[in-house]
N, C-alpha and C positions, 0 to 999 in steps of 0.2 A: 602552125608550129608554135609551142610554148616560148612565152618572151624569155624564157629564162635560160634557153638551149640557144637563144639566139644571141642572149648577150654572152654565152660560153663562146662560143665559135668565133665571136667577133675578136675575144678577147683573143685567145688561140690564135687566131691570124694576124693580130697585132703582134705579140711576141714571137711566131714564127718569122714575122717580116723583120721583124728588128733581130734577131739568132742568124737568119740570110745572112741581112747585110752585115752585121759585123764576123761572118765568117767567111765574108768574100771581100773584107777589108775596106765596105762602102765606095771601094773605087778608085778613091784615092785619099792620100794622107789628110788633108787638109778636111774631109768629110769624114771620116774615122774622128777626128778630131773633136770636131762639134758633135757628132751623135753620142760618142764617148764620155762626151764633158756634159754638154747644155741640152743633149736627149736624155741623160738620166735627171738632170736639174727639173726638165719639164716633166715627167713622170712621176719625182717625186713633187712638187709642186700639187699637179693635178693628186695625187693623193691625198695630200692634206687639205687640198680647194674641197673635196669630196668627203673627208670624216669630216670636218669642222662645220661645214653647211650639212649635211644631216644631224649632227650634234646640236646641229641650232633652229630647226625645224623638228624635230624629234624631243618627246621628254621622255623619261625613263631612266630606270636603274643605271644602263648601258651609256646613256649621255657622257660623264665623263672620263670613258673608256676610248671613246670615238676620241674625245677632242686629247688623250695623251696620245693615240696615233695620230691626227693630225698634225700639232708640236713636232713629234717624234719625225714625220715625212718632212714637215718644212725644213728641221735642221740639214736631213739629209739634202734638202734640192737646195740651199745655199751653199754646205760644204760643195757640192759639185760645181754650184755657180762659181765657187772662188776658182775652184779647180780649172774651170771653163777660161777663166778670165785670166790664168798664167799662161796656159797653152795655147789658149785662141788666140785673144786679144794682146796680149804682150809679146806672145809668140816666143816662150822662155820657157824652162824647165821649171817646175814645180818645186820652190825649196823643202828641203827635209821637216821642217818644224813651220807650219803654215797656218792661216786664219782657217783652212779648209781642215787641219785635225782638228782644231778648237770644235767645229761645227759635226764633222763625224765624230767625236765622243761624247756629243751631244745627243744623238741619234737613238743611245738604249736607254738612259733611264726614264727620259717619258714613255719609251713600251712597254720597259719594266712595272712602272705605274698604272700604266693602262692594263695587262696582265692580272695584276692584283683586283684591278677591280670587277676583270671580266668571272674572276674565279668565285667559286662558290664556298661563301666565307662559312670557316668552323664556328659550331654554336657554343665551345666550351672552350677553356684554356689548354686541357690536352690538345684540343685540336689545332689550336693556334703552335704550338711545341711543335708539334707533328710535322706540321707545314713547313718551319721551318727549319728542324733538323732533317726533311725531306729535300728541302732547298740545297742543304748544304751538303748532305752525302753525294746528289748528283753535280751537284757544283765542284766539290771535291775530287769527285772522282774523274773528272771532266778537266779537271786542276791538273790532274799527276798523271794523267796520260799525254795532254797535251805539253806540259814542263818534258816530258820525258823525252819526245819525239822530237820539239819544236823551240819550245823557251830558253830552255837551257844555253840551245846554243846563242838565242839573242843576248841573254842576259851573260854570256861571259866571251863577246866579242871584246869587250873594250871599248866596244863606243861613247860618244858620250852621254851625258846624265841624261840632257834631255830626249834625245834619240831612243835612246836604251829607256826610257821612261813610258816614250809614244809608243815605243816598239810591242812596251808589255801590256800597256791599256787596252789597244782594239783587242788582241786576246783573248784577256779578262772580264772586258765588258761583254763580249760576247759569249763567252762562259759565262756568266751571270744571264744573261740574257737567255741561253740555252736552259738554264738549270731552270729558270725561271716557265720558260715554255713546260716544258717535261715535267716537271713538278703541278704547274697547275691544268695540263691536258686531260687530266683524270680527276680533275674537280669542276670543270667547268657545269656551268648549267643546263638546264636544257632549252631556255628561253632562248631562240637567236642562234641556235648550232650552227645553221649552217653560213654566217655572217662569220662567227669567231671562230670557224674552223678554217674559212679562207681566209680571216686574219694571221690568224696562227700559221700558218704556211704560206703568208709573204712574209712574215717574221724570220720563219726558218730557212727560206730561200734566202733571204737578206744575209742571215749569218752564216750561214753556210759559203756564200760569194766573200765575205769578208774571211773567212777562215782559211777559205784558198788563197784572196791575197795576200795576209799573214805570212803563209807559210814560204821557205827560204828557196821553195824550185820555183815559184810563181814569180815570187817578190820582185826581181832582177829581173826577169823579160814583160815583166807589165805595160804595155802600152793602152793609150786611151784608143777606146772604138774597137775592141778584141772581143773575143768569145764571152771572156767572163762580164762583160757588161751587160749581158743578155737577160742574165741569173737575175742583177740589180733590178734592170727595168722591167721583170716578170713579178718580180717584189712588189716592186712601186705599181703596175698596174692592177697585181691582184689585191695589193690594202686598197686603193682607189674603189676598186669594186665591190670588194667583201660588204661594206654597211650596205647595199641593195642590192642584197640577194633575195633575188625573191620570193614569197610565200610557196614558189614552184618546190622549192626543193624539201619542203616541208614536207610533202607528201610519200617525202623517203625515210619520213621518223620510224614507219614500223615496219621498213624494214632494218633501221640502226637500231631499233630495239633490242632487236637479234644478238646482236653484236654487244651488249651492255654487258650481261657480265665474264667475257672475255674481258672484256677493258678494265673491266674491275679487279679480275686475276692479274692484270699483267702492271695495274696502277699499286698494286699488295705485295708485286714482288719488284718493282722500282726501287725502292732503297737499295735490295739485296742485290739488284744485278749491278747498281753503281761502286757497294761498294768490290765486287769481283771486277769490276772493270779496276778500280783502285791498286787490289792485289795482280790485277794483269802487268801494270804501268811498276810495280817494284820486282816481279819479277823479269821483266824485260831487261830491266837494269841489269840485275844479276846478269841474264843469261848471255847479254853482251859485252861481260867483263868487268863491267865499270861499277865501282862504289855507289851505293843507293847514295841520292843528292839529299839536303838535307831539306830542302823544300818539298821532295815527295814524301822522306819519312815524317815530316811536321804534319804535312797533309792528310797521309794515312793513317796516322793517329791517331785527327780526329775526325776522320771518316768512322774511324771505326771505335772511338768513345760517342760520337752522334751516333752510331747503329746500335750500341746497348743500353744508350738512353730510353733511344724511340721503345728499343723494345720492352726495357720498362715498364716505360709507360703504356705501352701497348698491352702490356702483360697484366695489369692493373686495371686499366680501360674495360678488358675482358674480364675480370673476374666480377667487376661493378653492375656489365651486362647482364654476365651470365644471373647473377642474384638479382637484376632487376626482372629478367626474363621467368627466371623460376619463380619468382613474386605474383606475376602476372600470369601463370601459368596456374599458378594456383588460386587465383582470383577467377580465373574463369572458369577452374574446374568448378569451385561452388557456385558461381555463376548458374552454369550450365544444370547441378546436379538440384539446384533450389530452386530452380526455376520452374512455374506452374506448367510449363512451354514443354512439349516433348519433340527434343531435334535427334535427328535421324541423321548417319551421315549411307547414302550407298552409291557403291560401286557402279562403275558405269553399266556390269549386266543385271543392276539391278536389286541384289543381295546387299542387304542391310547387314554393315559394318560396325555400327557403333547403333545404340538406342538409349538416351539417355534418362535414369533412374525415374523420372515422373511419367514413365509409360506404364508403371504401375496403377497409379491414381488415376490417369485417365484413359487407359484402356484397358485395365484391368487385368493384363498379362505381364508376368513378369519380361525387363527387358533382355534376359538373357534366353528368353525360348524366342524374343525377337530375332535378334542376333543370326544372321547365316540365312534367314528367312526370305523367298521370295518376294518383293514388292507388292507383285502386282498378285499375289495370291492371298491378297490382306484388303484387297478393293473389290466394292462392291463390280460383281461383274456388269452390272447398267453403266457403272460409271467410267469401269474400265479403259473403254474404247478414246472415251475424251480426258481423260487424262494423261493418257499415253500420245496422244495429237496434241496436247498443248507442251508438255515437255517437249517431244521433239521439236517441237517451232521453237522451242524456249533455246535448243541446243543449237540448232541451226541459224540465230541471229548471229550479227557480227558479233565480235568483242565490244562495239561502242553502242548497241543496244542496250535493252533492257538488262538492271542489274538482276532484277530477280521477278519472278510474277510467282501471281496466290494462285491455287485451287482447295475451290471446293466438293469434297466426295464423302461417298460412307467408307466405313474403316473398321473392317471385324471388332467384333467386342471381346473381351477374354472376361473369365469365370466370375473375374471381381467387378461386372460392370453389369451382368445377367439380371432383371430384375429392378433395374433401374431406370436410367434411359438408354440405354443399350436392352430394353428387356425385347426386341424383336434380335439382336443380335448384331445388328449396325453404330454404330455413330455417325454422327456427321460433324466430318473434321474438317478444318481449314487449316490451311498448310504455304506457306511463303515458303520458296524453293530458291537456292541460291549453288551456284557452282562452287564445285570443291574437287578440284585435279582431275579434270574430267568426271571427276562422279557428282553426284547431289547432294546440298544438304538440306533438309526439310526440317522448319520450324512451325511444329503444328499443334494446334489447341483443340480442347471437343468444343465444338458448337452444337449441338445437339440441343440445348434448350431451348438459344436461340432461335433455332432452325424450325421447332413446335412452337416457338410463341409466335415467331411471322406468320406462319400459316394459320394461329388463330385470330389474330391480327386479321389477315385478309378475310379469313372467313368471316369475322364478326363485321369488317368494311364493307361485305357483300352481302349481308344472311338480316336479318330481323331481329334484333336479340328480344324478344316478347315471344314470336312464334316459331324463331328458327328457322322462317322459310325465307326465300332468296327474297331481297329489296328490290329497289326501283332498278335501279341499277345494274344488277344483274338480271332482273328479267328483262331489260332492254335488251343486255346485250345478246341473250337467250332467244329473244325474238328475232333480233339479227342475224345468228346465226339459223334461225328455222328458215328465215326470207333470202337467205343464198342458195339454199338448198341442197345445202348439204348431205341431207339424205335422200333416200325414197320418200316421197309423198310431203315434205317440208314445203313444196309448194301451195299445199292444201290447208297452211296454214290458220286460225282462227286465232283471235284475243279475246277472254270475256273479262269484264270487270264487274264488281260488286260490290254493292255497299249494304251495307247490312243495315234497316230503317227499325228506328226506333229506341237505336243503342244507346244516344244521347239520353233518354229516359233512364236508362238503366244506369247510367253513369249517373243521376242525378237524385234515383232514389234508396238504388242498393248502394252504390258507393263505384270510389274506382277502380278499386283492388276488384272490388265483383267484375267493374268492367271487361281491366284484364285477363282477367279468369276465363271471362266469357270468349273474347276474342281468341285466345289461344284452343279453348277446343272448336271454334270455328276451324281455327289453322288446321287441328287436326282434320277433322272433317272435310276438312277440304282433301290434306293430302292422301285421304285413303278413299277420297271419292274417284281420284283420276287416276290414269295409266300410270305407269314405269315412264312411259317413254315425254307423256306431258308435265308441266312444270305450273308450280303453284306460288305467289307470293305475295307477301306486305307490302301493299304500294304507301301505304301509313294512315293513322287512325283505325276507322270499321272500313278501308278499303283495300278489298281483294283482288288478285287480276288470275286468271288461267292462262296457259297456252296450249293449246289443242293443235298437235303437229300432225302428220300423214292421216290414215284415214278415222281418227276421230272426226276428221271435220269434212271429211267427204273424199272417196275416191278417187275423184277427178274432175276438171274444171267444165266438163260439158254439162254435168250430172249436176250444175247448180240449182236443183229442188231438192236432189236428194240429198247437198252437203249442207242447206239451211236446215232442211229436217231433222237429218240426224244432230247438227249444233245444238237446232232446239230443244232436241229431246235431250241432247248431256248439260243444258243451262235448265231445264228444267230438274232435272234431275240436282243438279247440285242444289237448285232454290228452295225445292223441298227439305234436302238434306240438312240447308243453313235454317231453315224459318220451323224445326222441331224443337224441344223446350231442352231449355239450360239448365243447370244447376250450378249457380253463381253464387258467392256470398250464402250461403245456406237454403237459398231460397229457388224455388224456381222460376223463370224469366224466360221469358220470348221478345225473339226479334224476327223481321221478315228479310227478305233478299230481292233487290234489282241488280237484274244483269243485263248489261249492254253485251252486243257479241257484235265485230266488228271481222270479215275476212279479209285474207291477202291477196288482194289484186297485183296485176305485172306493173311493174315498177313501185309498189307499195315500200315506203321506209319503215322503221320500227316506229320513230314520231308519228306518221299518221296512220299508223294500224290503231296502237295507243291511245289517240286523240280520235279517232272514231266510234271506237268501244267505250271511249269516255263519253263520247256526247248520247251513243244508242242508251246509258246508263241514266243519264239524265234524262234523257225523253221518259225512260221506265219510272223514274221518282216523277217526272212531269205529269205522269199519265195516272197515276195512283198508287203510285210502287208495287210492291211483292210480285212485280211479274218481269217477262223478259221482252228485250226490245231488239230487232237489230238493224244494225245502221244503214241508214238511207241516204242516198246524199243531197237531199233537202235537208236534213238536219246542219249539214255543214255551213250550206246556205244562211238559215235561220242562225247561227251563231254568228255569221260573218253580221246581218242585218242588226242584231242585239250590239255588236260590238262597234257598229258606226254608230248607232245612236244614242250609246253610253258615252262617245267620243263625242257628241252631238249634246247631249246632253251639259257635259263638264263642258265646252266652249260656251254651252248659255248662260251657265251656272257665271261664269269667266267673267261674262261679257253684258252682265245683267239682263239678260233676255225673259227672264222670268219676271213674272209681276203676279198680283194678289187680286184675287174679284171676293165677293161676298154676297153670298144668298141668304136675303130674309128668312127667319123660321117665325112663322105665325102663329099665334094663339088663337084654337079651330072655333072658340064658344064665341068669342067678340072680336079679331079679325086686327088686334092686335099686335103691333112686331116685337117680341120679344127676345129677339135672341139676333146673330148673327154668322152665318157657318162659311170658317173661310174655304179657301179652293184654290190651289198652286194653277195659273196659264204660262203657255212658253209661247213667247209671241215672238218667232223668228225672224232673223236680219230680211227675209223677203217680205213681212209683215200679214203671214199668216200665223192664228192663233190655234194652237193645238189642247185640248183638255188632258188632264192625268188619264184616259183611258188608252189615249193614244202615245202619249211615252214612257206609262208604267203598265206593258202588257205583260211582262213577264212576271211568274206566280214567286210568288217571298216565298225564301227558301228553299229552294228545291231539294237545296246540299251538292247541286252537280256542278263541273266545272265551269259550265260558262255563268251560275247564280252568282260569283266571284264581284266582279267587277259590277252585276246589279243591284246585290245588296250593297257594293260600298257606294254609288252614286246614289241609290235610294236611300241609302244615311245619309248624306251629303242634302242631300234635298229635303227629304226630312227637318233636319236642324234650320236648312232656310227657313221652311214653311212655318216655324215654329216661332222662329227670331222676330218673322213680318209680321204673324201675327198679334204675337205682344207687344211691338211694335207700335202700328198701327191700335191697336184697338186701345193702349195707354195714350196715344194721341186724340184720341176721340174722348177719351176721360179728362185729358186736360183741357179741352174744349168745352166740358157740361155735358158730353153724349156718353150719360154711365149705360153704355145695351150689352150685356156680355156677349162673349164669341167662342164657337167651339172650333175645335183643329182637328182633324181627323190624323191617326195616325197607327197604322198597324203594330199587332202584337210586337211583333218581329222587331220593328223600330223601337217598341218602348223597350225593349230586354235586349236592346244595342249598348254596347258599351260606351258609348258615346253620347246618350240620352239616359244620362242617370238624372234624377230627380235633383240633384244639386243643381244642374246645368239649369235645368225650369225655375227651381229655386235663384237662381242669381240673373235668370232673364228679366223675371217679374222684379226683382229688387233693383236691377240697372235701369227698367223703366219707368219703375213708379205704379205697377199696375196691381191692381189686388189680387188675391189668389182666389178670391171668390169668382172675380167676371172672367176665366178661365175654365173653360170646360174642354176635356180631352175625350175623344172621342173613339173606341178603342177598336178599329177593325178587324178581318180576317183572323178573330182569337180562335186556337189548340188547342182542347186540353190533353192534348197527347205529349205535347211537347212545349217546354219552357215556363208549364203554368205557376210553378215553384216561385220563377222568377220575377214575371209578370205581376202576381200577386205580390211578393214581396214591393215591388216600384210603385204599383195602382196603389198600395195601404200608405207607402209616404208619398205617396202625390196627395191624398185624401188628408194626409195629416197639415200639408202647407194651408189647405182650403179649397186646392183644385178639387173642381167636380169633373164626373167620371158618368160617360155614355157606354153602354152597351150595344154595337152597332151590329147590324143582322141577326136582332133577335126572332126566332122561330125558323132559324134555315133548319132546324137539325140538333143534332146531339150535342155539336162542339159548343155553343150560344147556351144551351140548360147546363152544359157542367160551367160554363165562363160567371153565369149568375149565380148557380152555387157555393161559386169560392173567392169572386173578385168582388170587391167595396163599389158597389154600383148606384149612381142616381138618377138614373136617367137609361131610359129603355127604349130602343130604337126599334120600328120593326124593318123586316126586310122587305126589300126592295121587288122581290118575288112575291110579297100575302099581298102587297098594295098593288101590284099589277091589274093583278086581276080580281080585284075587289067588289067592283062594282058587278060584275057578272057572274062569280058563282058564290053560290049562298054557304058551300065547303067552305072558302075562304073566308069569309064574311063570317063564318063560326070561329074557326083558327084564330081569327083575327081579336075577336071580340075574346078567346079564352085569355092569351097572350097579351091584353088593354086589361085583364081582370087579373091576372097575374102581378102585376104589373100596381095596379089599384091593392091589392091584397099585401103586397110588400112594401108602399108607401112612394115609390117610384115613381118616378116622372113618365108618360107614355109620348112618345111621337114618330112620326111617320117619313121617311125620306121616300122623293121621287112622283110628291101628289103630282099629275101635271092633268090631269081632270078635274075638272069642277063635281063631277058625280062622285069621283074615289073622295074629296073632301067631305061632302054630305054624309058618305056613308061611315067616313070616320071621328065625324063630329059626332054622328050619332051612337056609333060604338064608346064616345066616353074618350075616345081619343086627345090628349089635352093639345100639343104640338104639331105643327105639317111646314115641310119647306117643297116645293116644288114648282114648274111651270105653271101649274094650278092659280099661284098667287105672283108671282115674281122670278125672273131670268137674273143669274148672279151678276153685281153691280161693279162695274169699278169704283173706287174711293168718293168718286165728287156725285157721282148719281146715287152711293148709300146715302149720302147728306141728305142728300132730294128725300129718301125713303124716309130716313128719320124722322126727319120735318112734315111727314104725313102723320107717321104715329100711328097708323093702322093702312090694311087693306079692305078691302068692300068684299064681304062674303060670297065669293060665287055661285053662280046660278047654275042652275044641271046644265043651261046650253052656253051658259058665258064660256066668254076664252079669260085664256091667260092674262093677267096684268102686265102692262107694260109700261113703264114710266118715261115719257117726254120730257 
């Protein structure tokens, strides 16, 4: 049960029990006595114990509103008290002129006070007038009704002054006190209604019990503990109560809402019924014979000069409105008519009522063929359906919902928009929608540009702006959706990816505007090499992906030989299509194509379909490019293997596990040490020693995903090797040991960007080492790719004083074009013509052309990997100048090169000698 029906009821049963007992005379005299006297003393009491501690625990406007009813209750519970203490305690009659009138004349102007403040104050001086020529027409008329009926005869008994004095004040002040109520009951606020509504009506119960004792048929049989004490103590218990009332009854505002402007009618016609009650009170007079008294006609007077004031002013009030109103009526109409915004107002069935002037400009139809027009026959019918579901929700929230929601729809176009962006015949309008008397108003603007720009917006967030075709990103999610399986045969899914080999060339010598010239009719080509129903994209740079959905990739998962055949044949097919000649930049240009094809196995995600056809893509560049590969899951394998020992690698790098050896190069004719070639060891925390063949197996550059992380730890190692050994070998120069040292270091590392020739240049100068005892040693060169570059570094390495090896001279093509264009001094051969030297005399020719080649361009000749004493004989005798191998010496660490030094030569081996080895 709601606390607030409960303290009703309690209340109720209080006042009913006190109405009982004093209408059953409490029993006996002596108890009529006290409940009469010292039971309304303690009611009023408890009233003012109850405003004044709320008052005082409570902050707010209202605060001291409370505490003039509290004042206002205390006077009344000592007037009783005294009252109490003639009858009870003295056991006397109450004299005529008492401490207890003093105390009940006290009783209305702290209410009156309190009234004023509960009221809701005018903002203007008319309104302050108003107020109180409102006061005083119902005060007046309140005057001369009760003079007519009641005063009259007090005031001309002849009593005396003071009697006759007391007699007309409770009256008075209660009239004042009534006009007071009445007057400000239609001002009140709405903060607290229902607290100062139960105020207001223990006020009126108050004066109302007073009006009756007043009056000349009560006055004379009054006794304490009667009926009418009942009224008093329903007073005092309901102001007691009124400040807590609780937030329960709040929930009855909407249905007082209802009721508001009744109140307001009947607060408008207040003046007018007071003063008709005025002219009731002079014609009573009349019609009872008796001369109008002069106190009602003073009254009526100006009852009725305050009635043609107020209306005055009222009359003027209104005319200030009315021109403020038509001000602002006209302020909104151009508002409205100037506004870029076209609002709509319609009827609740729909039919457009009003359409304001800028439905021209932005829907291109005049607003008056709007006008009468069905709504929904102006909405694109797609849209129809959910527009008309969100208005209705929109209609069927409460009133304490949402004030207004947006929709966005299309919105016929008219003749003046055809041709534009309306040239399909739509717009796309947004529209804020807000209640208007049961109907709509719609505040709506064209978005329609907006509407094309987000979608090119998303399209260019998804698409390749170079080729147009979908990104990474959306061919993920394109895969995703193939691998739910959405359609028929989407389980038959396949990825291919491509890289187009040799594009960096072409960016390098046509330009990159050819580049992308080039790449975009790849795009093409791509997209009119596959189905409708498969999808092609820019995963970025020269890399392409496919997806090959239902039976391009096979028609069923039993048939896997015949869905890898037919794959193969549409990856070949496409590798053909890409590896045909370009017309770029003016010129024409070729490139080749590897494709990885990776299938969709059960529980396959997009990531590793993707990352599968990435790795079959690099084993194709692995394996020699322009062909196709597809994925195995040993490739996954081998990438997890590469990627713990690049992790393996960078902890040694970390943890200084790396150290330097160095292998003698000998001079073949006198046995000589001339030189010293360094060589990176990883000698691991178990303290086994690994050579570079076993933790740089994988091939430089491949370009595929996992070469990522090899080429940057192979930089990384690189720059060591390079640090130790200018290092080291400026250490053996500060010594008196001037022997130069070569470095080995691949193409690929010198046209790193991180091994620019400055970087050598400020090695050599932070150690102190000449750039002559410096030789770079240049492995694994391309001239397919980066030789631009390469060449440019090798000519300022040459220009510091660095010398410059050509290592695996005679493998091949890539070594005759590397000496044709790089600044070379020093000619290596490979490690394949020395194999097998000693045993076929083919080689032994090869050999001996490439030691004369060699001789013919002024070039240094030497030999890596002698580790026979016969391969030395035969390349001493070839003219051979250099040789580092088993043959003569095993790479040294730093204190057994000293050892080496301090010989100064090796002993010429024998056809059956072994290798040297130094103690």
């Amino acid at each position: 049960m709601p606390a607030g029906l409960v303290a009703r009821m309690v209340l109720a049963l209080l006042c009913a029990g006190y109405a009982t007992g004093a209408a059953l005379g409490w029993g006996s005299h002596r108890v009529a006595l006290i409940m009469g006297d010292f039971g309304l003393s303690a009611a009023a009491f408890a009233a003012a114990f109850s405003c004044l501690y709320y008052a005082r625990i409570r902050r707010g406007r209202f605060r001291p509103a409370w505490l003039m009813f509290g004042v206002s209750s205390a006077m009344a519970g000592v007037g009783n008290g005294v009252w109490g203490w003639y009858e009870v305690v003295l056991r006397r009659p109450v004299p005529e002129v008492s401490m207890a009138d003093f105390f009940f004349l006290l009783f209305a102007p702290p209410a009156v006070i309190g009234l004023l403040v509960l009221a809701r104050r005018p903002v203007t001086r008319a309104g302050w007038i108003c107020l109180g020529l409102d006061t005083w027409l119902i005060g007046g008329s309140l005057l001369t009704i009760s003079w007519t009926l009641a005063l009259a005869h007090a005031a001309g008994d002849g009593d005396p002054v003071p009697r006759m004095a007391l007699s007309l004040a409770y009256p008075m002040l209660d009239i004042v006190l009534v006009s007071m109520v009445l007057a400000l009951h239609f001002r009140r606020t709405a903060a607290g209604r229902s607290a100062i509504n139960t105020a207001i009506g223990a006020l009126v119960l108050t004066v109302l019990c007073d009006a009756l004792f007043t009056s000349p048929l009560l006055q004379e049989q009054y006794r304490s503990g009667q009926l009418l004490d009942a009224g008093w103590f329903a007073g005092s218990v309901l102001l007691a109560y009124a400040p807590w009332v609780g937030r329960a009854e709040e929930a009855e505002r909407g249905r007082e809402e209802g009721a508001r402007p009744l109140a307001g009618h009947i607060g408008a016609l207040a003046p007018y019924l007071a003063a008709g009650v005025c002219t009731l009170g002079i014609l009573y007079n009349l019609l009872d014979g008796r001369s109008v008294d002069r106190v009602v006609l003073m009254t009526a007077c100006t009852v009725v000069l305050a009635l043609v004031v107020r209306q005055a002013i009222m009359l003027l009030d209104n005319i200030s409105l009315t021109r403020e109103l038509a001000h602002k009526e006209n302020h909104f109409r151009s508002l409205v008519q100037g506004s870029s915004d076209v609002i709509m107002i319609a009827a609740p069935s729909g039919v457009l009522r009003y359409v304001s002037p800028a439905a021209l400009g932005v829907y291109g139809t005049d607003p008056e063929e709007l006008e009468g027009c069905e709504l929904a026959g102006l909405i694109h019918p797609d849209d129809l359906g959910r527009v008309l579901h969100e208005v209705r929700r929109f209609l069927s929230a409460p009133p304490g919902g949402a004030r207004s929601i947006r929709i966005e729809c299309r919105f016929r176009a008219g003749r003046g928009r055809r041709g534009g962006f309306g040239e399909d015949g739509w717009l796309n309008v947004e529209s804020t929608v807000n209640r208007h008397h049961n109907g709509l108003i719609f505040n709506s603007r064209d978005v329609t540009e907006r509407v094309r720009l987000q979608a090119q917006l998303q399209h260019s967030a998804s698409h390749d702006s170079l080729t147009d075709l979908p990104n990474r990103a959306l061919f993920t999610e394109r895969v995703g959706h193939a691998l739910g399986g959405r359609r028929a045969g989407d389980a038959n899914a396949a990825v291919l990816f491509i890289d187009l080999d040799g594009f960096k060339a072409v960016n390098d010598t046509v330009g990159h505007a050819a580049g992308d010239e080039l790449l975009i009719q790849a795009g093409r080509r791509l997209q009119e090499s596959i189905r409708s129903g498969d999808s092609a994209a820019r995963l970025g740079g020269d890399e392409f992906a496919v997806l090959l959905v239902g039976g391009a990739a096979g028609e069923g998962r039993a048939d896997g030989v015949g869905r890898e055949r037919r794959t193969r044949e549409v990856a070949d097919r496409l590798r053909v299509r890409l590896s045909e000649p370009y017309t770029a930049g003016g010129v024409e240009v070729r490139v080749a194509a590897s494709i990885g094809v990776a299938f969709a196995e059960p529980g396959s995600t997009p990531a590793e379909l993707m990352r599968n056809a990435d790795l079959a893509m690099y084993r194709a560049k692995q394996a020699g490019k322009a062909r196709v590969e597809l994925y195995a899951p040993q490739m996954q394998a081998e990438v997890v293997r590469r990627i713990e020992l690049a992790n393996r690698l960078r902890s040694a790098l970390d943890d200084g596990q790396f150290t330097l050896v160095h292998q003698p190069v000998v001079e073949l004719s006198s046995g000589r040490l001339a030189a010293l070639s360094a060589q990176p060891r990883w000698r691991s925390a178990q303290g086994v020693v690994h050579t570079p063949a076993e933790f740089m197996q994988g091939p430089p550059d491949t370009g595929g995903r996992g070469g990522g992380q090899d080429r940057a730890h192979a930089a990384e190692l690189a720059r060591w090797l390079l640090e130790a050994t200018v290092e080291q070998a400026a250490e053996r120069y500060e010594a008196g040991i001037g022997i130069p040292v070569t470095v080995r270091l691949s193409a690929a590392r010198l046209t790193d960007r991180s091994m620019s020739p400055q970087l050598v240049e400020a090695l050599l100068v932070r150690h102190g080492l000449p750039a002559g005892a410096l030789t770079v040693e240049v492995a694994d060169s391309d001239a397919r790719a980066g030789m631009d570059e390469l060449e440019r570094r090798l000519v300022a390495l040459r220009r510091l004083g660095v010398r410059i090896a050509l290592d695996g001279f005679g493998s091949g093509h890539a070594a005759i074009a590397a000496l044709r264009r790089l600044p070379v001094d020093v000619l290596k051969l490979d490690r394949g013509l020395v194999d097998g030297l000693a045993e076929s005399p083919r080689l032994r020719a090869i050999a001996a052309g490439m030691i004369g080649i060699a001789g013919e361009l002024g070039l240094d000749s030497a030999a890596e990997g002698v580790d026979l004493p016969e391969q030395a004989e035969v390349l001493r005798a070839l003219g051979c100048r250099h040789a580092q191998g088993m043959a003569y010496c095993e790479p040294l660490e730093e204190e057994r090169v000293r050892d080496a030094l301090a010989l100064g030569a090796f002993a010429l081996p024998e056809e059956d000698a072994s290798a040297i080895a130094l103690t």
